[in-house]
MARZA-107164 format. One record per residue: y, z negated, x of N, C-alpha, C in turn. Coordinates in steps of 0.1 Angstrom, whole numbers, plus 2048, in hexadecimal, padded with zeros to 3 digits. Atoms other than C-alpha are relative to their C-alpha. Example, Ala and Ser with C-alpha at 12.3 -4.5 7.8 and 13.67 -1.06 7.14 Angstrom:
% MARZA-107164
7F48008097D37B287B80C800809;7F58007F77F57B988980B7F87F8;
This chain:
% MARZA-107164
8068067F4DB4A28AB280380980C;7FD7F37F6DBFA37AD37F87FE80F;80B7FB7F4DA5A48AE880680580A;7FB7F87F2DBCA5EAFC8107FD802;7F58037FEDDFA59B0880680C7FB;7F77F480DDFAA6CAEF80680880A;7FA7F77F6E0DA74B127F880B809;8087F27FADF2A89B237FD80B7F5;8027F4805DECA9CB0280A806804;7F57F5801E0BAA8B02807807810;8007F87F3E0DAAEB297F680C800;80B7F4801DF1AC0B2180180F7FB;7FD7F6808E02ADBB0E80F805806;7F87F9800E21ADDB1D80280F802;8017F27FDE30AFFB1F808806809;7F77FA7F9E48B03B3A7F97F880D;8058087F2E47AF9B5F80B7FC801;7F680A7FBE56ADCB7180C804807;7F47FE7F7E76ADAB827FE7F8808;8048067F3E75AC9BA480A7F37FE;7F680F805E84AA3BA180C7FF809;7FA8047F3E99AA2BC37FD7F4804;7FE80A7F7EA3A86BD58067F67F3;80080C806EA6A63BC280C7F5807;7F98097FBEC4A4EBC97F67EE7FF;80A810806EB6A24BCD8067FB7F3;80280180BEC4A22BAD80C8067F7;7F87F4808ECFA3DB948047F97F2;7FA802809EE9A34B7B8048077F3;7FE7F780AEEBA48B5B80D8017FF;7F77FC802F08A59B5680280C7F1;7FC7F1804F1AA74B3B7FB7F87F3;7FF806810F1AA6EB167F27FD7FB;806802805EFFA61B018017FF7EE;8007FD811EF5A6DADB7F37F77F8;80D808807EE6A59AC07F580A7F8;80C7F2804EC3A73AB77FF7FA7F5;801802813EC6A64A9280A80B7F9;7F47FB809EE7A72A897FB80F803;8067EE7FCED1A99A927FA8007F9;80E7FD809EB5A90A798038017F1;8067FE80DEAFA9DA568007F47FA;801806804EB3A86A3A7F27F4801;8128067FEE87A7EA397FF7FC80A;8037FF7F1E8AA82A608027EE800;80080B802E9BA63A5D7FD7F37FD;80A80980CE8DA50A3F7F17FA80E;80E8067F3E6AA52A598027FC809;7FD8097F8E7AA44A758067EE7FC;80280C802E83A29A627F57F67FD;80A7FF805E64A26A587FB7F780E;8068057F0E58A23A7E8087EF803;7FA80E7FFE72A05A818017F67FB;80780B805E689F3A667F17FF805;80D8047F9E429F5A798007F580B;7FA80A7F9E529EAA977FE7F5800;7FC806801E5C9CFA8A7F17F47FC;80C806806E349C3A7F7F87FD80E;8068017F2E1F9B3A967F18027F9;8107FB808DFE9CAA8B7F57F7807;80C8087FCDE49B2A9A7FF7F17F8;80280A80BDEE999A817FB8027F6;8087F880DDDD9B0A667EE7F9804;8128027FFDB99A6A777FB7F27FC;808810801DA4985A727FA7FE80F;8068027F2D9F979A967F67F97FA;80D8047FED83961A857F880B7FF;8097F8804D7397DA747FB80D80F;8057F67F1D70994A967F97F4809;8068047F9D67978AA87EF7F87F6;806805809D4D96DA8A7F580E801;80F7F3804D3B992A867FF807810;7FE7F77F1D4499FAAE7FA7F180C;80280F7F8D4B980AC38127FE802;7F77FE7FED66972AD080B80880B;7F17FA7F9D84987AE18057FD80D;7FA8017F6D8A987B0480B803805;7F17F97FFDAB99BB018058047EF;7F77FB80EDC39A1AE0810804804;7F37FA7FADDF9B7AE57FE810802;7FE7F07F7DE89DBAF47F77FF80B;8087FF7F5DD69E7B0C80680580B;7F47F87F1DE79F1B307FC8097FF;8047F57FFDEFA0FB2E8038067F5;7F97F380EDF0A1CB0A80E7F87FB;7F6802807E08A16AF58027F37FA;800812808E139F3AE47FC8017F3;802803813E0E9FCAC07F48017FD;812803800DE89F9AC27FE7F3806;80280B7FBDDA9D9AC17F07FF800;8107FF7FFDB49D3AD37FD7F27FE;80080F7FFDA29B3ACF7F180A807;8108027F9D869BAAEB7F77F8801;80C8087FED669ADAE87F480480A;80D7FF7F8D489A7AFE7F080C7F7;80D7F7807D2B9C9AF27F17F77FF;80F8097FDD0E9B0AFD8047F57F5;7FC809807D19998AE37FF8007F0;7FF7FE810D139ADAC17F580C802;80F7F9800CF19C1AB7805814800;7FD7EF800D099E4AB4806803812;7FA7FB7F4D1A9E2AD680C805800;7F17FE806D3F9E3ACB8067F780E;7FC8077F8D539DAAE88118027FC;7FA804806D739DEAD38058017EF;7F780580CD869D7AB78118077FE;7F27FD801DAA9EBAAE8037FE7F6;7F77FD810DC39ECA9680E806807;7F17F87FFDE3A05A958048077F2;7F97F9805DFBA13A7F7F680D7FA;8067F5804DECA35A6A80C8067F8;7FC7FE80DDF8A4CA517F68027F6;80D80580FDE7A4EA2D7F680F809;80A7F8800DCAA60A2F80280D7F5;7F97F2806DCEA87A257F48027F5;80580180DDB4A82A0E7FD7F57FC;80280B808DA6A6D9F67F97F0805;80B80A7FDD98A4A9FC7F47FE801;80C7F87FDD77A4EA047F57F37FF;80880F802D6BA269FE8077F57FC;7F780D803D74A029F67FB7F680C;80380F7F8D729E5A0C8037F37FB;7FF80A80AD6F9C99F78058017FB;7FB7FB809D7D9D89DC80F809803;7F27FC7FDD9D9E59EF7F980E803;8047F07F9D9CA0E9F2800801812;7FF7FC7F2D96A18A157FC810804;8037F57FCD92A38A297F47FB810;80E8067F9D72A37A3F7FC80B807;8057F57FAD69A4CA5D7FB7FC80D;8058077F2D55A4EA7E808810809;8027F67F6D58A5FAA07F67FE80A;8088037F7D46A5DABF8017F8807;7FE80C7FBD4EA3CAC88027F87F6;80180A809D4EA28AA78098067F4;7FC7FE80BD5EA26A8780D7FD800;7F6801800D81A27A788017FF7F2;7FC800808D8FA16A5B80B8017F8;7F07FE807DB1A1EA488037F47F3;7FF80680CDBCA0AA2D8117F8801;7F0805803DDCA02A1B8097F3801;7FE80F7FEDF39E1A2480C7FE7F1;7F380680EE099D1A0580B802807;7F47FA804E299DCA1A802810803;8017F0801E1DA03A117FB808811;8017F57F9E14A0FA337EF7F9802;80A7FD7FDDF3A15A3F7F67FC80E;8058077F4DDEA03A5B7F2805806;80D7FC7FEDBDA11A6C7F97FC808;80C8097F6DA29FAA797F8809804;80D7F97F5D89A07A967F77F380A;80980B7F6D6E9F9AA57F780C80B;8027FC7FAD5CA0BAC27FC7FD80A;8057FF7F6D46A0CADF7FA806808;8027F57F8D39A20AFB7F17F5801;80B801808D19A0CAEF7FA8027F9;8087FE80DD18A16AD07F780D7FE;80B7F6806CFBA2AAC78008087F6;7FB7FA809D01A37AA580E7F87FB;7F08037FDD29A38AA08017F67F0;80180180FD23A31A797F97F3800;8018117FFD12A0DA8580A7FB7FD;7F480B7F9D2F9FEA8E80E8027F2;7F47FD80FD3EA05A678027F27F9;80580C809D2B9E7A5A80A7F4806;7F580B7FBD3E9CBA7380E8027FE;7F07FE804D5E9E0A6F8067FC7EE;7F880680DD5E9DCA4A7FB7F5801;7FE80F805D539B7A4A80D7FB806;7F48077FCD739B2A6180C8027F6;7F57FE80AD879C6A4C8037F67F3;802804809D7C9B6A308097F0801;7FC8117FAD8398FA40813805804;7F47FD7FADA49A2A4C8118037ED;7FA7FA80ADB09AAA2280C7F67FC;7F4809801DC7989A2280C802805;7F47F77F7DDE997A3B80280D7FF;7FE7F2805DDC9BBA318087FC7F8;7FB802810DE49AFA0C8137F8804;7F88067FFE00999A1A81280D805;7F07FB802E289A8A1B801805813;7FE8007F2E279A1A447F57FA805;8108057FAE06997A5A80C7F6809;7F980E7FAE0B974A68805805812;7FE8017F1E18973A8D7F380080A;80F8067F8E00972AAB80480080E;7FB8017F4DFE966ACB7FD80780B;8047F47F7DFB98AADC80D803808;7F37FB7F9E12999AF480E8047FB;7F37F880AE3799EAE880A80480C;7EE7F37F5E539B2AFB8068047F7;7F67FB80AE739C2AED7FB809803;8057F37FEE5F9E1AF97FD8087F5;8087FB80DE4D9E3AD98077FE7F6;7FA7FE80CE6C9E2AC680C80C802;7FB7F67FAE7A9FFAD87FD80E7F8;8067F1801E7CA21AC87FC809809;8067F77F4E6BA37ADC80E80E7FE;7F57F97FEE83A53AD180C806802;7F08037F9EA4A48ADB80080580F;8007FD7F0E97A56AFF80780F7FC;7FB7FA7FFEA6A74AED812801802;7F58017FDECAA68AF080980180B;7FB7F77F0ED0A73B137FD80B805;8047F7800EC3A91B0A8068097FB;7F97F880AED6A9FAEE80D805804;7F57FA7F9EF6AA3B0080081080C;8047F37F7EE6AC0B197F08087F7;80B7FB805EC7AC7B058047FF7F1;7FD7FE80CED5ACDAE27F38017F4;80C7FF804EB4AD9AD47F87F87FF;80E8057FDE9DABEADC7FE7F67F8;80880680BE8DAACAC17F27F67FF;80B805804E74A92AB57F380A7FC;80B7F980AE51AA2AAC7FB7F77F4;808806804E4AA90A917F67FE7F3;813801807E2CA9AA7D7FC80C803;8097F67FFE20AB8A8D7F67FB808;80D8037FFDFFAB5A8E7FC80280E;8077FE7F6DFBAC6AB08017F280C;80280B7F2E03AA9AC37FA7F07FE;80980C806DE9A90AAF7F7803807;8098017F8DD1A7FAC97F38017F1;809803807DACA86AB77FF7F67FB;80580F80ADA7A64A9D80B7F7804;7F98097FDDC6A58AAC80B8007F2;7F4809809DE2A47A9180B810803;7F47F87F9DFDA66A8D80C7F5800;7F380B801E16A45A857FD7F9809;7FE8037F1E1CA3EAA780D7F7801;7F48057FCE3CA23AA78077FF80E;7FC8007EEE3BA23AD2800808806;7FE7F77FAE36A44AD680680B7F8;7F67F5807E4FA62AD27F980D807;8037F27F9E44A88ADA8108057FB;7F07FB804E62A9DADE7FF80E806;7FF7F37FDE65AC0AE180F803804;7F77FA7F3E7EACFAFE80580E7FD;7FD7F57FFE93AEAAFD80680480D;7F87FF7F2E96AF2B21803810804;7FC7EF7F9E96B19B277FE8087F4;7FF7F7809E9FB29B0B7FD8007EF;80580380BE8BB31AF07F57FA800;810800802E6BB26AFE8057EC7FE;7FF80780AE68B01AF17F37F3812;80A8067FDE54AE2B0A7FF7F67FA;80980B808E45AC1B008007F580C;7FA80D7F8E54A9CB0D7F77F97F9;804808804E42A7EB068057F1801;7F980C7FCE50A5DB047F67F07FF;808809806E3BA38B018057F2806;7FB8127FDE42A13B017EE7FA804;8088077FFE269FEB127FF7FA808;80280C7F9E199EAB297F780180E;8027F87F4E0D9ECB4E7F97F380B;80080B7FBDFC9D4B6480A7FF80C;7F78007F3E0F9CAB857F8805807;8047F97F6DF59D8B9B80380E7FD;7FA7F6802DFD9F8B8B80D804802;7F07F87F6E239F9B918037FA80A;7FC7FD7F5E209EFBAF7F980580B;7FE7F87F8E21A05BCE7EE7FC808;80E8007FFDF7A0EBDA80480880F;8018057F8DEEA16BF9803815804;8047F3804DE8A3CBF180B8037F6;7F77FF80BE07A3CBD680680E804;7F57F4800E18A5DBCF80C7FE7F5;7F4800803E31A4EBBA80A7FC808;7F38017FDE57A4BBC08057F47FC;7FE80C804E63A2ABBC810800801;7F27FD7FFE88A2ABB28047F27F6;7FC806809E9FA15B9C8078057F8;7FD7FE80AEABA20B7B8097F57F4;7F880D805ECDA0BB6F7FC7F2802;80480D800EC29F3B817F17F97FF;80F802804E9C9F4B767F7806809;8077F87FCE829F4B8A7F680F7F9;8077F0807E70A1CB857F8804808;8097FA7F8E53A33B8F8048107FE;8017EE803E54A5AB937F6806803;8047FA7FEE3AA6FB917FE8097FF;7FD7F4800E3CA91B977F3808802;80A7F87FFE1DAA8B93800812800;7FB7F3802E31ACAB948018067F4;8007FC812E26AD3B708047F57F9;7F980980CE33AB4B5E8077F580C;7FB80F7FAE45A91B6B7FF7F87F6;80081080CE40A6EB5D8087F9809;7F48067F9E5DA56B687FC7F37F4;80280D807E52A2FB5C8097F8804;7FB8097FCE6DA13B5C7F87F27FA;80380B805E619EDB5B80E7F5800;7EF809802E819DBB4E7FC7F1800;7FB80C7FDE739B8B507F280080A;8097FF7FAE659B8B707F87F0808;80280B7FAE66995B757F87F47F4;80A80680BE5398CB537F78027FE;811800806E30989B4D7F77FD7F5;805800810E20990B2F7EF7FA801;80E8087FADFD978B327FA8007F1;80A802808DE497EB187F97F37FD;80480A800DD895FB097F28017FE;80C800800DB5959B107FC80C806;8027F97FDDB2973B24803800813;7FF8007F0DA6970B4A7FB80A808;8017F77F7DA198EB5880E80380B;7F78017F7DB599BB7680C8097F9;7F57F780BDC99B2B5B8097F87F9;7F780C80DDD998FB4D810806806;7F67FE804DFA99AB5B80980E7FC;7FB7F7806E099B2B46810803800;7F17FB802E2C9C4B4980680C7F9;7FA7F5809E419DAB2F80380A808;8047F07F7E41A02B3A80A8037F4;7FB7F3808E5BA19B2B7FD80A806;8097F17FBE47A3BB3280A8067F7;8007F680AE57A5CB2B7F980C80C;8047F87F4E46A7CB3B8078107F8;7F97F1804E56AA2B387FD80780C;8007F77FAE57AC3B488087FB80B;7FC8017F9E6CAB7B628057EE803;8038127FDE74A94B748148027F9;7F5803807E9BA9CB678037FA7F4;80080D80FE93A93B437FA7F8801;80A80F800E79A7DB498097F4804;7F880D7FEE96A65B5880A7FF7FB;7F5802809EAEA6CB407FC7FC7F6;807810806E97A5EB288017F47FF;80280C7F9E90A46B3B8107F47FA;7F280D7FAEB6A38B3F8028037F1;7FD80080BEB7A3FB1A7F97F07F3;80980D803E9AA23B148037F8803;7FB80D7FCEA6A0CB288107FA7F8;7F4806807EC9A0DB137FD7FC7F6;80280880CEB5A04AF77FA7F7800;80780C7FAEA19EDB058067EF801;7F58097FBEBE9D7B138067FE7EE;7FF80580CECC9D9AEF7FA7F87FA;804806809EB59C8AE17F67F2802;80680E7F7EB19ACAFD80C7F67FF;
């Protein structure tokens, strides 16, 4: 379930300092070779990335029982991503006034197994069962082998370990689509965003940055109770000076329009990237550089009227400097377009 954004941890740690972006042509064209970052990885390296692409390919919010959430919660004023994080989390928000714990949501994302043992059943199916300081988190295995982890949560809830009881009756109502090979379809937000490797932002990278690599399972860059099987977001470690080593982050998601566009007070850089509208932001210690490749599509949550209804796909990458961040960038957008 994701409490904090994967890209500020890992801004949070970089280890080098920024480089200064320059001047922005109105729209920068990628140039100079491009490498495919599979043919670099380790047999396993691999194997797990395919792994991530068969997730991809699931639409995790079909794993839940919309009756059953709206049956023990209420019903759902938003299902989908949330603006902002990442696509591969799916919320079904509910109203806190509306249930005796004060759960104002509902998640489900991707996990890996639990490093220890099962620790409960949920109607007879093993589960792993934990709280934090904002509600509970349940893991449990899907029939095609990977691992799913329901959360419920609220900045109501009073004891976190309440809000276990509604989680496992949803779970529970939710065991027909677990059990099932593929969770049915649903009518949540879709973009080719979220079938985007996040990774491939290394392929405009590998040609001048030789070194620079997927992180993918060191621990240090796992948000607290957050899923480390992340399919939309890539961490990547930099080899920009030497020996010393920084920390890129890459993410597929979603952005409202008042957000990318231009505030009154804005310090971003508004450029175009192959053509794609982009933002730059430059904070001297790190850069984030976002393109919205379909700026002219609207992603409208069904049943959902708030002023957040229109929704637009974000390729986010952020790095030590605004030069990789938009080599990324034009790296995402090549995959992007592939697979439009």
């Amino acid at each position: 379930m994701k409490r904090w954004s994967i890209l500020a941890v890992a801004v949070a740690v970089l280890l080098v300092s920024a480089v200064g972006c320059g001047t922005d042509s109105p729209n920068e064209v990628a140039t100079g070779p491009s490498v495919d970052y599979r043919t670099t990885l380790s047999e396993p390296e691999r194997q797990y990335i395919a792994t991530l692409d068969a997730l991809r390919a699931v639409d995790v919010c079909g794993y839940v029982d919309l009756a059953a959430v709206t049956s023990v919660l209420s019903a759902p004023n938003y299902i989908g991503p949330f603006a902002g994080r990442a696509l591969s989390t799916c919320h079904f928000n509910v109203d806190p006034r509306k249930n005796k714990v004060g759960i104002n949501d509902v998640s489900i994302a991707f996990t890996e197994a639990p490093e220890t043992t099962m620790n409960t059943e949920v109607a007879g199916q093993p589960a792993f069962v934990t709280t934090d300081s904002l509600g509970c988190l349940i893991s449990i295995n899907t029939a095609a082998g990977s691992f799913v982890q329901f959360g419920a949560s609220g900045y109501e809830v009073d004891d976190s370990s309440t809000a276990c009881d509604p989680l496992r009756a949803i779970v529970a109502a939710s065991l027909p689509q677990i059990r099932s090979k593929r969770p049915p379809p649903t009518a949540t937000v879709t973009t080719p965003a979220s079938r985007v490797d996040p990774c491939t932002a290394l392929n405009r990278l590998l040609p001048t940055m030789p070194m620079a690599a997927p992180a993918l399972s060191n621990p240090l860059f796992a948000e607290p109770t957050a899923p480390r099987v992340d399919p939309a977001v890539c961490v990547i470690t930099l080899n920009e000076t030497g020996s010393k080593f920084a920390l890129a982050a890459v993410k597929m998601g979603l952005v409202t329009d008042s957000k990318r566009q231009r505030g009154a007070m804005s310090t971003k850089q508004y450029i175009r990237l192959d053509g794609v509208p982009a933002t730059v932001e430059d904070v001297r210690v790190a850069c984030t550089v976002r393109a919205f490749p379909e700026p002219k599509r609207r992603l409208t949550v069904p049943g959902f009227t708030d002023s957040d209804t229109q929704l637009i796909a974000m390729l986010e990458a952020g790095a030590p400097n605004c030069w990789s961040a938009r080599q990324m960038v034009h790296a995402l957008i090549e995959s992007y377009r592939a697979l439009t």
